[in-house]
N, C-alpha and C positions, 0 to 999 in steps of 0.2 A: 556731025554737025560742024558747020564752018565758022572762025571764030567772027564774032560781028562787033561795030562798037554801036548798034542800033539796038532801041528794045524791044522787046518781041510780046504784044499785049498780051496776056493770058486772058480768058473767059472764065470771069470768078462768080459763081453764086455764094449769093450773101442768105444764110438761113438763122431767124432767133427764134430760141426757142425758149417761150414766157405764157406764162398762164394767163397776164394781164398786159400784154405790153400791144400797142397797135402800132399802124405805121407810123401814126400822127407824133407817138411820143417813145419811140422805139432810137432813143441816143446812141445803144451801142451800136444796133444797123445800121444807123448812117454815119459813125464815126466810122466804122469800115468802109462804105459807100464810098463817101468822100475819100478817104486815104488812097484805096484802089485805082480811082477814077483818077484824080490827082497824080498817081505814078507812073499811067498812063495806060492801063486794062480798062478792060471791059466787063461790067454787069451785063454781067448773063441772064442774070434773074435774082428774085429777093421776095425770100417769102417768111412771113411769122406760124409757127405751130405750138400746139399746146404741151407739156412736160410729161409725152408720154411715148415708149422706148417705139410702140408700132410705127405711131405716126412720123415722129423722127424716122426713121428706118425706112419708110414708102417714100420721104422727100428726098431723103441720100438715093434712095435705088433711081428715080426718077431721073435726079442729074446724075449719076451717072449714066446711065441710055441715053444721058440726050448728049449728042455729038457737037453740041455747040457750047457745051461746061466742062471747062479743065478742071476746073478746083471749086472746092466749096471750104466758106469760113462760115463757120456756125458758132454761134454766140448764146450761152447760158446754157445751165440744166447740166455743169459739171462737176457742183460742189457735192456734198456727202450726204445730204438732206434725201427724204422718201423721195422728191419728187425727180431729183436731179437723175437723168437716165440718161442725160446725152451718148456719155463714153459708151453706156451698155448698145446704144441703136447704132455707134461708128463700128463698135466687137460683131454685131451681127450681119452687119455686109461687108468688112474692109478683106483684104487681100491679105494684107501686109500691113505692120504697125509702123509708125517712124516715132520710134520710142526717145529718139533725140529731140524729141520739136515739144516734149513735154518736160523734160529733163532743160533746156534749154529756157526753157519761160517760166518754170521753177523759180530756177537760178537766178533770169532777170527779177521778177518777182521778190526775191526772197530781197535783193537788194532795197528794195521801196519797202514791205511791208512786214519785213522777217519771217520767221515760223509762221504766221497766217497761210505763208502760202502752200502749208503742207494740205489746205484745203482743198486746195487744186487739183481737179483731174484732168487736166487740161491734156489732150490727146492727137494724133495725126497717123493717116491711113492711107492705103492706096487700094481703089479696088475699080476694076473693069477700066482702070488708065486715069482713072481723073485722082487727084488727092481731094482728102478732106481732112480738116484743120480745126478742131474744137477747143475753143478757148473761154472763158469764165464771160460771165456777162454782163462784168461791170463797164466802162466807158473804158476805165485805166487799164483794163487788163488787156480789153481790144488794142489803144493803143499799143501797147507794150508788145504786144502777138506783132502786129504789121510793124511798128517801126525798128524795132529790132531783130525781127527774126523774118517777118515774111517779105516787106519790102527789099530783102538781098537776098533772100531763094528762087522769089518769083522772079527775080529778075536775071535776064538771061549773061549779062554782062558782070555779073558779081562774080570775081574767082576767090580760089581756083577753081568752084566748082559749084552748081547751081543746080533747084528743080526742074526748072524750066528745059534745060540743055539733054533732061532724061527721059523728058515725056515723050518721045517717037518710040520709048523702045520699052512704056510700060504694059504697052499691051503685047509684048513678045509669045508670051506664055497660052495666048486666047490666037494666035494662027498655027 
């Protein structure tokens, strides 16, 4: 890939995953919404499902087959509680873990809210080319996810080195 100083939109689905949350009052979705869009990507799509590992795991497999979703961020159902299954439905379709993108939001985390955030299962995967990005489902924690960690991976111009600039050659493995 050629070095550029333009940014390169990625196609992000926004997925929350809440037992009671709708679009109407669903904050953390559109505090990503807006972050994305504002950085200058594209919603791909944006859907709410309930806190259970199937359902999650048929909307991950979804975007990935659909050739028009780089990335998904999906938001709640990663703390320790019965319900929380996000992390188990990113385990049962991802490729590849990126065991840095949870270790990294920890870290930030730990700075705001201390040992709370060993609550955290906060996770990131690669599978069939597209990543996917699960982070806590509060407002703060979203922010925290995009403005420190995904706003300069998604973007193609971040060095030394970026998600974006890797995504031609995640599907190596599937030709």
């Amino acid at each position: 890939m050629t070095a550029t100083t333009e940014l390169l939109p990625v196609n992000i689905a926004v997925l929350t995953v809440s037992d009671t949350r709708t679009l109407d009052d669903d904050r953390s979705g559109d505090t990503l919404v807006q972050r994305l869009t504002d950085a200058g990507h594209n919603l791909a799509d944006r859907k709410i499902v309930k806190d259970e590992a199937a359902l999650i795991a048929d909307q991950f497999r979804r975007w990935i087959n659909d050739p028009n979703v780089d990335c998904v961020i999906s938001t709640g159902g990663t703390g320790v509680t019965g319900r929380d299954v996000t992390p188990e439905a990113l385990e049962a379709v991802q490729e590849k873990s990126i065991p840095g993108f949870g270790e990294v939001f920890r870290w930030i985390s730990y700075q705001k809210i201390k040992t709370s955030t060993i609550q955290s299962r906060a996770a990131a995967g690669v599978a069939g080319g597209t990543y996917i990005f699960v982070v806590p489902g509060s407002t703060g924690a979203c922010k925290d996810a995009w403005d420190e960690i995904l706003v300069h991976q998604l973007d193609i111009r971040h060095k030394p080195c970026n998600f974006v600039e890797l995504m031609p050659r995640l599907k190596e493995h599937l030709s």
